[in-house]
C-alpha positions in Angstrom: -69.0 82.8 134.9 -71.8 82.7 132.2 -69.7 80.7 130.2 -69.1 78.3 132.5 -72.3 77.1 133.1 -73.1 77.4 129.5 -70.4 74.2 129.4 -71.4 72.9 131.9 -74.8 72.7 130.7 -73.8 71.6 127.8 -71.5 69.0 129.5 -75.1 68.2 131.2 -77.0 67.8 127.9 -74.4 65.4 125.9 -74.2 63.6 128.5 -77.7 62.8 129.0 -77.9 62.5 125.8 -75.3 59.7 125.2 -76.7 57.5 128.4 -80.5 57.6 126.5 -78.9 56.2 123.4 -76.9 53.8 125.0 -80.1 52.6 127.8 -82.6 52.3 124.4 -80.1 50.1 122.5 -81.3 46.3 122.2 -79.3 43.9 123.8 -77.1 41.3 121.4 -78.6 38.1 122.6 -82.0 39.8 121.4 -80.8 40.8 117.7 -81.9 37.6 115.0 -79.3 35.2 115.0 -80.7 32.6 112.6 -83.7 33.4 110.3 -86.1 30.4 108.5 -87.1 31.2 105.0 -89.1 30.1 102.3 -92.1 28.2 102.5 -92.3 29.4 106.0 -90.4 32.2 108.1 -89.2 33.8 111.4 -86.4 34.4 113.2 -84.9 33.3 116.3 -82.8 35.1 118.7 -79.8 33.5 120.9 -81.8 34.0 124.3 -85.3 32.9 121.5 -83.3 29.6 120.7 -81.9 29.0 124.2 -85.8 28.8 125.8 -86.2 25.8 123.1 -85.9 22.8 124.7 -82.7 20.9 124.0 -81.6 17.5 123.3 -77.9 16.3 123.4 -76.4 14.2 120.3 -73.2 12.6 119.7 -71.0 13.5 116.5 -68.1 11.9 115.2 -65.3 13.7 112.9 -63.6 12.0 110.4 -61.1 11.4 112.4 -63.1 9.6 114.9 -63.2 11.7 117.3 -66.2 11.7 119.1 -68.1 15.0 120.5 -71.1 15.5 122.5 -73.2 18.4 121.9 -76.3 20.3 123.0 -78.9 21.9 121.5 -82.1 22.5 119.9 -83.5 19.7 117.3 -84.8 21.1 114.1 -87.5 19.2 114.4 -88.6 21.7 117.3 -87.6 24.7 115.5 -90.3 23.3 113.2 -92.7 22.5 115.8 -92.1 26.2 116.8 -92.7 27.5 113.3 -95.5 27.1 110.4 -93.0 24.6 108.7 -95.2 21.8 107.1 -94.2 19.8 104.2 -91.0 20.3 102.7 -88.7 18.7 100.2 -85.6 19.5 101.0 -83.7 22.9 103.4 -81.0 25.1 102.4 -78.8 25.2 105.4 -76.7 28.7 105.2 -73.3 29.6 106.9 -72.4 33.3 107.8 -69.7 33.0 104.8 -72.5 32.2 102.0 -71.0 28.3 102.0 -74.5 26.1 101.8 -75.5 22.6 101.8 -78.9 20.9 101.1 -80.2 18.4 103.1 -83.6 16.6 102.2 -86.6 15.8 104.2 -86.2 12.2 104.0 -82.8 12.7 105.4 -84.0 14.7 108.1 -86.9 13.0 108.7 -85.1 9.9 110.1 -82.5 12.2 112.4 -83.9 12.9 115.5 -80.8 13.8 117.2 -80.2 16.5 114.1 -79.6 20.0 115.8 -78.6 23.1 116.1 -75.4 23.9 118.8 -74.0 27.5 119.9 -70.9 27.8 119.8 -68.7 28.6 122.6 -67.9 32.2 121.1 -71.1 33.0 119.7 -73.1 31.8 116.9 -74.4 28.3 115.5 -73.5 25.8 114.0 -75.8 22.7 112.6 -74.8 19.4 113.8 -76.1 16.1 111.7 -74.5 12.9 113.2 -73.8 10.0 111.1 -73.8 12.7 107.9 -71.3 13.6 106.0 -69.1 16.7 107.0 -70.5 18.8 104.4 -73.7 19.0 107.0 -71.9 20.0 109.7 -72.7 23.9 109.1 -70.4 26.3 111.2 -71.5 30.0 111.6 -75.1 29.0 110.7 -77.0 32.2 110.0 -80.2 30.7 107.4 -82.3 27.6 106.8 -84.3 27.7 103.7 -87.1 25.8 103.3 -88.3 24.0 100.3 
């Protein structure tokens, strides 16, 4: 009988146990999913990046086909931010892939943003750029 409710109290305990961890982990859509570095920095979460306000902006492939997308513009990840002057951004895919844009590039694409992707993460959309912009799984923009 004793050792019964000795594993049953134990039972009890792991239990218990296992439920706190599980109540005190952080929620995915509050974990960083794209981090600004350089001459400024922070970090956004998905549910962070989804109280941004949005814009929507047209993109078309190289094979002419034409998609519309929403999202947040850099220049209000910016506004958000301490990001002043810059010369150019490092934009930085999951894979380590990277691209450079400059400012004066930027500078003249309002409609430049940042999308989520239907199965999680981001990708950076840049219409009227070359495909090279068109960051999927993107995880870093440096700033310069």
């Amino acid at each position: 009988m004793k050792k019964s409710i000795i594993k049953i109290a134990g039972f009890i305990l792991l239990t218990t146990l296992a439920v706190s961890c599980a109540v005190k982990a952080e929620p995915a859509s509050m974990e960083p999913v794209l981090k600004l570095t350089g001459a400024a920095s922070a970090s956004w979460s998905e549910d962070d990046l989804k109280a941004l306000p949005v814009i929507v902006a047209e993109y078309t492939n190289k094979d002419g086909e034409t998609t519309i997308c929403t999202g947040v513009a850099f220049a209000e990840l910016f506004k958000a931010t301490s990001v002043g002057d810059f010369t150019s951004l490092i934009l930085v895919a999951a894979d380590g892939y990277t691209v450079e844009v400059t400012s004066d590039e930027l500078s003249g694409c309002p409609t430049c943003i940042v999308t989520f992707q239907e199965k999680g993460g981001l990708n950076s959309v840049m219409p009227d750029f070359s495909g090279k912009l068109q960051v999927r799984d993107l995880v870093e923009i440096q700033v310069n």
